[in-house]
PARO-662146 format. One record per residue (C-alpha): residue in three letters; x, y, z. Coordinates in nm, 3 decimals. Layout:
N
@residuo: ala | px: X | py: Y | pz: Z
...
***
This chain:
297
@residuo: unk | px: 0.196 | py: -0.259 | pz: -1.600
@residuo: unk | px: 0.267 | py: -0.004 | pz: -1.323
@residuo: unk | px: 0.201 | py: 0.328 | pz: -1.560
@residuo: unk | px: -0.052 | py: 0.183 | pz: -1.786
@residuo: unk | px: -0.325 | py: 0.129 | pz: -1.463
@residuo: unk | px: -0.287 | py: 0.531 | pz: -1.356
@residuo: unk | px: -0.572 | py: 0.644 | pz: -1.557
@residuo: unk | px: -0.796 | py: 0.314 | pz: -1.454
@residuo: unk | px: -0.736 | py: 0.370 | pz: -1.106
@residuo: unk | px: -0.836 | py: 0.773 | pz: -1.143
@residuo: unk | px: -1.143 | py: 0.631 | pz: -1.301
@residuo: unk | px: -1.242 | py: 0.367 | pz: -1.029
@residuo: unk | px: -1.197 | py: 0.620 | pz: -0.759
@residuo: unk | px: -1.494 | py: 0.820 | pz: -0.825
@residuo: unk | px: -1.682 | py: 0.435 | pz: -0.828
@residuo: unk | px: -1.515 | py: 0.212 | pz: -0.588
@residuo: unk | px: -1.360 | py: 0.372 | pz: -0.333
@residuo: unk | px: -1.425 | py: 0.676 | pz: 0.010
@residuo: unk | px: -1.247 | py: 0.969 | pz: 0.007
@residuo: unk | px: -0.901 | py: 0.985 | pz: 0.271
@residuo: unk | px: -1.082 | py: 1.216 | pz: 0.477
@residuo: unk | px: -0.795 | py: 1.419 | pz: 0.627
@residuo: unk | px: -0.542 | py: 1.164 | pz: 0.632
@residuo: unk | px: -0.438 | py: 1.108 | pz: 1.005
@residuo: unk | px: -0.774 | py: 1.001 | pz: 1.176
@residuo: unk | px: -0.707 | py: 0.697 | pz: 1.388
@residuo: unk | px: -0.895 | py: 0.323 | pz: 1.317
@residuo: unk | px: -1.158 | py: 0.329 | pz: 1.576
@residuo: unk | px: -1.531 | py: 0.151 | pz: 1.678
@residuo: unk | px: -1.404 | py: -0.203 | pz: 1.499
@residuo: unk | px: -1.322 | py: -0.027 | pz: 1.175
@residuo: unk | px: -1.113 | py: -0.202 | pz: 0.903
@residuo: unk | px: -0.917 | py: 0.044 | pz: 0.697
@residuo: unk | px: -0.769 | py: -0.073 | pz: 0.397
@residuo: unk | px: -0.506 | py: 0.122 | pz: 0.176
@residuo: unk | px: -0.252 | py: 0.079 | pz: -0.109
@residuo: unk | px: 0.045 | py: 0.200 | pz: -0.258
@residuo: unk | px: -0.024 | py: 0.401 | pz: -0.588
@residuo: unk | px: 0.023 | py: 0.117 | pz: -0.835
@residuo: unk | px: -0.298 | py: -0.088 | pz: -0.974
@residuo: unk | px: -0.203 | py: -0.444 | pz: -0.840
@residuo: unk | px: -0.198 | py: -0.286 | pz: -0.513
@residuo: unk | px: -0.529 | py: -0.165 | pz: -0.527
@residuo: unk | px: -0.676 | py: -0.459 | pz: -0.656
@residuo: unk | px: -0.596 | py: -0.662 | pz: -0.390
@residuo: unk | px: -0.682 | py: -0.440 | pz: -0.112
@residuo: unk | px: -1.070 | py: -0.522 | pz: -0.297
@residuo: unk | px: -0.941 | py: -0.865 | pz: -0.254
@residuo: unk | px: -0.835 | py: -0.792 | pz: 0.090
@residuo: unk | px: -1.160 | py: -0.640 | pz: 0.154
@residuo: unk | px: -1.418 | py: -0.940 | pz: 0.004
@residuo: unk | px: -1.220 | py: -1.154 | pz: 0.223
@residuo: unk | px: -1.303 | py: -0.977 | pz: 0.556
@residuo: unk | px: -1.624 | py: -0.914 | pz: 0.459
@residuo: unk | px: -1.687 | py: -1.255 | pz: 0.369
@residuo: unk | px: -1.524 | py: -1.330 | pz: 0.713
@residuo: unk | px: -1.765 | py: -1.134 | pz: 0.923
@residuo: unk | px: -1.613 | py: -0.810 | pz: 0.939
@residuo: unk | px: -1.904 | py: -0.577 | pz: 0.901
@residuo: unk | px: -1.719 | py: -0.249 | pz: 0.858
@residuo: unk | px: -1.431 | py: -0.224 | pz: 0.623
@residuo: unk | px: -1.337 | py: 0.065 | pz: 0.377
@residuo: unk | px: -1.120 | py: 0.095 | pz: 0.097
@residuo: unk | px: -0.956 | py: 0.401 | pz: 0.072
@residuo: unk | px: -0.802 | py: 0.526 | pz: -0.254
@residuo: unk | px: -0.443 | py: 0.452 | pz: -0.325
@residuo: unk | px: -0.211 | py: 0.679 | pz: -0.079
@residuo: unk | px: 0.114 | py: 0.684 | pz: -0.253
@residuo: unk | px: 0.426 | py: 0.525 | pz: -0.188
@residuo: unk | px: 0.582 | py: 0.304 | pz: 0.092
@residuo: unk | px: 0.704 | py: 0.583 | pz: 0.290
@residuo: unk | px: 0.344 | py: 0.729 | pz: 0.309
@residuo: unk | px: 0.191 | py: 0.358 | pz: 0.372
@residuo: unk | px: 0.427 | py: 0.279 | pz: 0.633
@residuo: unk | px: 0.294 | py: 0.646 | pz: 0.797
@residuo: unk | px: -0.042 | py: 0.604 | pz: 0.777
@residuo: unk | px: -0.003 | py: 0.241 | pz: 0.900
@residuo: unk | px: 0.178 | py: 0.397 | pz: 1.195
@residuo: unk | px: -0.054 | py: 0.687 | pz: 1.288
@residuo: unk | px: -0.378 | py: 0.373 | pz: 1.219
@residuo: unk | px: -0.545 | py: 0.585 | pz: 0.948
@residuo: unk | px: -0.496 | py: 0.252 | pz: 0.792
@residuo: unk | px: -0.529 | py: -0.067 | pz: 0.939
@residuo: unk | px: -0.427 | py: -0.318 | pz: 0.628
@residuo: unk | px: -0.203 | py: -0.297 | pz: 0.301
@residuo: unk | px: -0.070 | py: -0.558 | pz: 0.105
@residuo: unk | px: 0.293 | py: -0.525 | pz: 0.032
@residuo: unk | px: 0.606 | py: -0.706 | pz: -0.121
@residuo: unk | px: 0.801 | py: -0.887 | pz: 0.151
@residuo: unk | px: 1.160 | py: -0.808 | pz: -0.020
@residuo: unk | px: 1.097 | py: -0.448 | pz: -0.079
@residuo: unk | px: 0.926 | py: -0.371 | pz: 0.262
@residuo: unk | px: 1.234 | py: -0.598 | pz: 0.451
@residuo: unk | px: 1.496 | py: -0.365 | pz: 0.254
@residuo: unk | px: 1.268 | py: -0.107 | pz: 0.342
@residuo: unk | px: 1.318 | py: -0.177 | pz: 0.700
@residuo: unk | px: 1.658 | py: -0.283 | pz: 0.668
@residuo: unk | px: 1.854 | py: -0.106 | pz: 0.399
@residuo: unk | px: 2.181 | py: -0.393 | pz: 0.424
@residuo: unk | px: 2.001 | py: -0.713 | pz: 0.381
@residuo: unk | px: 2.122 | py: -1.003 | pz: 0.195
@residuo: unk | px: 1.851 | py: -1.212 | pz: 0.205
@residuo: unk | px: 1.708 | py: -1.311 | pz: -0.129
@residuo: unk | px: 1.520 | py: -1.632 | pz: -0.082
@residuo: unk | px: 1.101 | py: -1.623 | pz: 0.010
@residuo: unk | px: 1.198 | py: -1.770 | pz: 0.326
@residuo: unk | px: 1.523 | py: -1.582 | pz: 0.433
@residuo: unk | px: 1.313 | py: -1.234 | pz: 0.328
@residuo: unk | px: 1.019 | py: -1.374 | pz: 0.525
@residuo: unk | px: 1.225 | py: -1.467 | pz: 0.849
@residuo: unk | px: 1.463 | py: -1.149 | pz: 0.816
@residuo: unk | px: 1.159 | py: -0.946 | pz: 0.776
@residuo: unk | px: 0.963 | py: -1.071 | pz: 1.110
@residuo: unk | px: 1.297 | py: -0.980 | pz: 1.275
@residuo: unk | px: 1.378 | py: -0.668 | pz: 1.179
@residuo: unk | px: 1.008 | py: -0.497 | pz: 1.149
@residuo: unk | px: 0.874 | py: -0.246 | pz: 1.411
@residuo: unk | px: 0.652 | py: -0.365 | pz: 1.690
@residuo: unk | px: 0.358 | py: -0.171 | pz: 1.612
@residuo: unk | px: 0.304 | py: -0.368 | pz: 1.282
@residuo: unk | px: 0.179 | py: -0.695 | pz: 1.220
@residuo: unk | px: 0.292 | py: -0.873 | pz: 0.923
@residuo: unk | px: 0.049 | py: -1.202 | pz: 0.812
@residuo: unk | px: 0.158 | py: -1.522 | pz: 0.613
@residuo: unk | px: 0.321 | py: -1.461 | pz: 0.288
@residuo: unk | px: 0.165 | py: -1.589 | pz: -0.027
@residuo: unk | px: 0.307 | py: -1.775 | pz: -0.279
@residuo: unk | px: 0.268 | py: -1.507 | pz: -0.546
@residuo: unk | px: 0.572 | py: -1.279 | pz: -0.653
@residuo: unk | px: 0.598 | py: -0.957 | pz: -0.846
@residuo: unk | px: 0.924 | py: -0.946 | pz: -0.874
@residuo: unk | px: 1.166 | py: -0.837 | pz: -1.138
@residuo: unk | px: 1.222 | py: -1.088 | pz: -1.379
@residuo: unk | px: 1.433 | py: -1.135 | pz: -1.735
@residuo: unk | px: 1.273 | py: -1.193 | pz: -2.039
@residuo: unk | px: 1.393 | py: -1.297 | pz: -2.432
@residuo: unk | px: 1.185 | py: -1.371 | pz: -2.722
@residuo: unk | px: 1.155 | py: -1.725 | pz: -2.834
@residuo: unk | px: 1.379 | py: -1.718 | pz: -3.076
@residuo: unk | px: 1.660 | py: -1.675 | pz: -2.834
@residuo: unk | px: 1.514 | py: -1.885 | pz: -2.570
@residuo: unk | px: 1.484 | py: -2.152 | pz: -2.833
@residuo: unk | px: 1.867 | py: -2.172 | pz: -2.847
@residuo: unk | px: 1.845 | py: -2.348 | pz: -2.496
@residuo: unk | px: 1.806 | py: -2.086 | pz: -2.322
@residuo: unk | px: 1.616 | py: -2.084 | pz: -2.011
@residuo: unk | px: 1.785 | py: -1.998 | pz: -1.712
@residuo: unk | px: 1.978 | py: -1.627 | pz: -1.610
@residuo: unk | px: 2.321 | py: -1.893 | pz: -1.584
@residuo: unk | px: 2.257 | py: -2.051 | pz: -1.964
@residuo: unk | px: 2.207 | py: -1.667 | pz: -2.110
@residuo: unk | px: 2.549 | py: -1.580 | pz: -1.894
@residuo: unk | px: 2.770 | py: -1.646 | pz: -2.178
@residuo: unk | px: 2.558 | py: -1.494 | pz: -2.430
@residuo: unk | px: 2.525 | py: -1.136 | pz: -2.234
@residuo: unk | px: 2.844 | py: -0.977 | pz: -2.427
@residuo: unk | px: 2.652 | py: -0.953 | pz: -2.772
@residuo: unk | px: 2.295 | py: -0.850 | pz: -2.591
@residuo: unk | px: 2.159 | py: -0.544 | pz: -2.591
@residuo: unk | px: 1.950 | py: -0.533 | pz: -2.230
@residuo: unk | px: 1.637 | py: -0.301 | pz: -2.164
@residuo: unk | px: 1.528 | py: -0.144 | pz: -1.834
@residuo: unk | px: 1.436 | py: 0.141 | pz: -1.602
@residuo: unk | px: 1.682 | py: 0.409 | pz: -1.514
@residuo: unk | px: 1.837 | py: 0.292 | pz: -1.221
@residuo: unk | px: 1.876 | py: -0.093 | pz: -1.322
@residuo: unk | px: 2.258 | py: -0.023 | pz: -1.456
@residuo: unk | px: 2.336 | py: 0.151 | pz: -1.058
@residuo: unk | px: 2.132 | py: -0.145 | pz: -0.880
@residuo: unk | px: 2.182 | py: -0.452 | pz: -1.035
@residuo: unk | px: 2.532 | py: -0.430 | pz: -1.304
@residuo: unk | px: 2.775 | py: -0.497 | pz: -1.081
@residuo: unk | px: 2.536 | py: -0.788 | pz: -0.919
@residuo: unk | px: 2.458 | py: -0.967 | pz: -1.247
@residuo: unk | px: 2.828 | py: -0.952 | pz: -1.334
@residuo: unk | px: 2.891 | py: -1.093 | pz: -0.986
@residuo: unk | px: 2.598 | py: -1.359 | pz: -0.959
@residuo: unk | px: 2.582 | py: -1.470 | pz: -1.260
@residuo: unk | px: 2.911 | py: -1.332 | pz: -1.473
@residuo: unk | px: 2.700 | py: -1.157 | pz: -1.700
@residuo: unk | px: 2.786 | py: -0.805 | pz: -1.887
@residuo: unk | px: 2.565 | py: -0.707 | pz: -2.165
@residuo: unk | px: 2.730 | py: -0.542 | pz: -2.458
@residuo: unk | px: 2.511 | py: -0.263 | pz: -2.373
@residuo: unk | px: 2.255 | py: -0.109 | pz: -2.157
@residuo: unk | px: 1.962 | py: 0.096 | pz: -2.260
@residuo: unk | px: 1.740 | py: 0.287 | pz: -2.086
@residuo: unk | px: 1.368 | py: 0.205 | pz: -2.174
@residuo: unk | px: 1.104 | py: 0.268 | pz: -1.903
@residuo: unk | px: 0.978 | py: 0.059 | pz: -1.572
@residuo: unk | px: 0.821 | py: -0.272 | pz: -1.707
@residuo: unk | px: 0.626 | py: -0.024 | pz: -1.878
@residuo: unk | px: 0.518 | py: -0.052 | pz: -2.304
@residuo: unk | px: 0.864 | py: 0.122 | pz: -2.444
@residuo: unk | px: 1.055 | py: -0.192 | pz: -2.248
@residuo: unk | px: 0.801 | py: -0.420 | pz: -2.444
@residuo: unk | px: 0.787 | py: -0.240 | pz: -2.773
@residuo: unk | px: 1.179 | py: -0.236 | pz: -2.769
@residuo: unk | px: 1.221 | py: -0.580 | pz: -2.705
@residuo: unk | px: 0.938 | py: -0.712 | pz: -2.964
@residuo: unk | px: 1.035 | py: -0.541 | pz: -3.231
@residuo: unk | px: 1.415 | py: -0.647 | pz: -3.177
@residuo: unk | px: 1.533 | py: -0.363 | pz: -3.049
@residuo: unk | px: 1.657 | py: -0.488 | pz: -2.744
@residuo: unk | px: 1.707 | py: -0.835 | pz: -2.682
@residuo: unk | px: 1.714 | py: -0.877 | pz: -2.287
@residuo: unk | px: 1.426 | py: -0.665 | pz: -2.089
@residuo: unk | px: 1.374 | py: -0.667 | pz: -1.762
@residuo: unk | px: 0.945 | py: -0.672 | pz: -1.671
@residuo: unk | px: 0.736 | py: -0.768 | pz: -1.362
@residuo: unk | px: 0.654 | py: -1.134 | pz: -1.324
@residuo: unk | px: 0.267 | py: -1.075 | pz: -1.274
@residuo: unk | px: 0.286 | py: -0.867 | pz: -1.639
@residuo: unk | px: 0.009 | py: -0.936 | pz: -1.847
@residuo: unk | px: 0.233 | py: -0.828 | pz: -2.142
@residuo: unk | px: 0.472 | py: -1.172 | pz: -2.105
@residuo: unk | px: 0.252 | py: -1.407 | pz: -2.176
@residuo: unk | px: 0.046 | py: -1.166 | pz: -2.484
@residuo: unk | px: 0.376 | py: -1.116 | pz: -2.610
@residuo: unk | px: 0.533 | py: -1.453 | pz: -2.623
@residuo: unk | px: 0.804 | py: -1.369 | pz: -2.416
@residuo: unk | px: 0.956 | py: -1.648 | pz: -2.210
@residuo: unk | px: 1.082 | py: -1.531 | pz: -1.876
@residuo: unk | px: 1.414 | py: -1.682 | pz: -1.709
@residuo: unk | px: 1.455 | py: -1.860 | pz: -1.425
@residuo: unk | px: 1.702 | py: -1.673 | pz: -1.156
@residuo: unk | px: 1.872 | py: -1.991 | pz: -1.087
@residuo: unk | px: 2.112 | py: -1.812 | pz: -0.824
@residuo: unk | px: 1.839 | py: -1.566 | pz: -0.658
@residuo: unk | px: 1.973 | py: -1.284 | pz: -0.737
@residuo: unk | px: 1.691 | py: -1.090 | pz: -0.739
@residuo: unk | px: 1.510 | py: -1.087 | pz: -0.370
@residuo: unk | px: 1.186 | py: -1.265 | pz: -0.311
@residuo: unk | px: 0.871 | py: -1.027 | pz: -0.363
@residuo: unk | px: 0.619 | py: -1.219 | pz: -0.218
@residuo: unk | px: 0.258 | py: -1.083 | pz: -0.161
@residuo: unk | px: 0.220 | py: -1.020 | pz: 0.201
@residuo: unk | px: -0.066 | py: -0.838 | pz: 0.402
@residuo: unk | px: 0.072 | py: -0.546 | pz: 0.643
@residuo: unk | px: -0.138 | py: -0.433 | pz: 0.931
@residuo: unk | px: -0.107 | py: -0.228 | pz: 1.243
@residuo: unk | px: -0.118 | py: -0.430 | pz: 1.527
@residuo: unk | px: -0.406 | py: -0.488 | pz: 1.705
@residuo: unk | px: -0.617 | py: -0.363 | pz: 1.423
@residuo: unk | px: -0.724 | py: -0.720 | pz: 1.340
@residuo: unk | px: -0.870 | py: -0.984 | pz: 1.535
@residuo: unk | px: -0.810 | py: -1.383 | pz: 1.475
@residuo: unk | px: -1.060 | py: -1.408 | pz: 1.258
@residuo: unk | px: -0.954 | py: -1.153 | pz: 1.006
@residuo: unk | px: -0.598 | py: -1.313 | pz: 1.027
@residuo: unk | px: -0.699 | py: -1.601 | pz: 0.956
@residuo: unk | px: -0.910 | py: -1.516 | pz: 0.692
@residuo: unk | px: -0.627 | py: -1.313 | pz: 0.499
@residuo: unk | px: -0.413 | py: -1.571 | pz: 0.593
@residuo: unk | px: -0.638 | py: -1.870 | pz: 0.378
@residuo: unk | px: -0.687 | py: -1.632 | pz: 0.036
@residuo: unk | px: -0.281 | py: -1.618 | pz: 0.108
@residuo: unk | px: -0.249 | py: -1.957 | pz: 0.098
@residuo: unk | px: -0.434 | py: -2.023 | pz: -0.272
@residuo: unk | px: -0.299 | py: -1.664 | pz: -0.437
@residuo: unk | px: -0.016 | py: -1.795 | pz: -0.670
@residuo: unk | px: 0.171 | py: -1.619 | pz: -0.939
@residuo: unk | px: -0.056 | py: -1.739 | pz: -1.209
@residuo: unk | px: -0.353 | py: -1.630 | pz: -1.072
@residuo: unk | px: -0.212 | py: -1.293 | pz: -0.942
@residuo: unk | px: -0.105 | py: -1.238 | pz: -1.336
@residuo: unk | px: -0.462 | py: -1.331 | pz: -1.464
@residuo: unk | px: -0.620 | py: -1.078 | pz: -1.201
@residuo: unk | px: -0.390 | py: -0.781 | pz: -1.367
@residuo: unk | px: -0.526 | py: -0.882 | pz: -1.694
@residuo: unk | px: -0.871 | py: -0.865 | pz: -1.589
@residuo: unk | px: -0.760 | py: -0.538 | pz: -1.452
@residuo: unk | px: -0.541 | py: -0.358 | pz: -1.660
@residuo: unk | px: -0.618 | py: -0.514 | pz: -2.045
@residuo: unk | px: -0.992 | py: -0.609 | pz: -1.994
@residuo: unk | px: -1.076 | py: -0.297 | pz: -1.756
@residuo: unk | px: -1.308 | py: -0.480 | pz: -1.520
@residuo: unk | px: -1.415 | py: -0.298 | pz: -1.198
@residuo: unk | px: -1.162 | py: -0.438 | pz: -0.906
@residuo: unk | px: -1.439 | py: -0.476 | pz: -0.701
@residuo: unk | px: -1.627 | py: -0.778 | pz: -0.935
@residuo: unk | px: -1.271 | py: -0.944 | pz: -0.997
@residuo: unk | px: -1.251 | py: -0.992 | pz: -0.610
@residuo: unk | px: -1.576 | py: -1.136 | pz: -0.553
@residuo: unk | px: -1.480 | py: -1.354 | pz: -0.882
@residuo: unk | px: -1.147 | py: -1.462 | pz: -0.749
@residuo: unk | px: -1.333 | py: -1.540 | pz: -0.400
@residuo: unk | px: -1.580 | py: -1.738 | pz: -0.499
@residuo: unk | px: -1.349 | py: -1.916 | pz: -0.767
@residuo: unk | px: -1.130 | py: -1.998 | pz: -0.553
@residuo: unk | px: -1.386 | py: -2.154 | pz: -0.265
@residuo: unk | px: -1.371 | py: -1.857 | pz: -0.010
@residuo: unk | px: -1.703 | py: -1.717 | pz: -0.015
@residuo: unk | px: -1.863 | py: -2.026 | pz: 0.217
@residuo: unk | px: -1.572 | py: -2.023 | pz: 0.450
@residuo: unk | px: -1.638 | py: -2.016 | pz: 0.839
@residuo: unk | px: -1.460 | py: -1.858 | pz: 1.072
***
């Protein structure tokens, strides 16, 4: 999902979106400045972010093109050139603390509110995750297997499927969690079509995707439960500077939080990525689908 949406998101730029305009300006006059990381799910909901505030009142917000990685985010959200992202509340709390064990939505949630810097403002999580997940074709899963624990015993004649560093990150922990060692690891690419192709055509027989991938459910894959949490929580949560939003706009982002699940997170990426709708008509869409056009604040 991540490298398929590049050469949408060059194309929507042009459409959709102002241009950074030197990059370290700061958020001034009432001015909501809304950013993203350089993957497509990010973008698309900073449009979502956007329809909400708008809908809310807030009469000037811009959507700036995506900005790169968390390291430049976390910058720009620093030096207010942005005001909002949305981000993934296990990645940002390891991001902010390296040595966290928290794995659970709530333990990342609370650890996160502790450890993150006083100029930033993070909002209610939603219940939608893109995290890493495990997946298996039918076939396998149709041998009772349904959970990371039931494929445990199975792992020594499976072939697994992933990105570069999954063997250095997460090896020892499966093996530790969950007392799983595949017979071998390959590398494939990030959630990307070579993990899918590899694991469809047999290839593979373990792969590890996104959970919001449109590819799952088109595939017929069946994802696993992680029974013992092994991988951290990724919940969607917005990421502002402080004092760049006013109660209103919280509580605006904090409602579309509230009603943005999984499912409906993985339907807006296939609206996005597979159909090639412009983000900006999928937000208004998912607003008004999901009863937050007529809101008052």
């Amino acid at each position: 999902m991540r490298l398929g949406v590049v050469a949408v998101v060059l194309l929507l730029l042009a459409a959709c979106a102002n241009p950074l305009e030197g990059g370290a300006e700061g958020v001034s006059g009432g001015e909501i400045v809304i950013g993203s990381s350089d993957v497509g799910e990010s973008l698309l909901l900073a449009h979502i972010y956007a329809g909400t505030l708008r809908h809310a009142g807030a009469e000037n917000v811009t959507v700036r093109p995506p900005v790169g990685g968390r390291e430049v985010v976390v910058k720009a959200l620093r030096d207010r050139s942005l005001s909002l992202v949305p981000e993934y509340s296990g990645n940002l709390l390891r991001y902010f603390d390296p040595d966290t064990t928290a794995t659970t939505p709530e333990e990342v949630y609370a650890e996160l509110r502790r450890v993150l810097p006083e100029r930033f403002q993070v909002l209610e999580p939603a219940p939608a995750q893109d995290t890493d997940v495990l997946v298996i074709r039918p076939e396998l899963a149709a041998q009772g297997i349904s959970t990371i624990s039931e494929l445990a015993p199975r792992c020594p004649e499976l072939v697994f499927g992933g990105p570069g560093q999954w063997a250095d990150r997460w090896k020892e922990k499966i093996d530790q969690v969950y007392g799983c060692r595949f017979r071998e690891i390959r590398v494939t690419d990030t959630g990307g079509p070579v993990t899918v192709a590899a694991l469809r055509s047999g290839e593979i027989d373990v792969a590890d995707l996104f959970s919001t991938s449109a590819t799952i459910e088109s595939n017929g894959f069946v994802p696993l439960v992680d029974d013992r949490n092994m991988f951290p929580a990724q919940n969607i949560v917005p990421l502002a500077a402080r004092g760049t939003l006013g109660e209103r706009e919280v509580r605006a982002l904090d409602e579309l939080s509230a009603v943005l699940t999984t499912e409906k997170l993985t339907r807006l990426n296939v609206e996005f990525t597979e159909l090639k709708r412009n983000p900006l008509d999928i937000a208004e869409d998912f607003l008004r689908e999901n009863g937050l056009l007529a809101a008052s604040y």
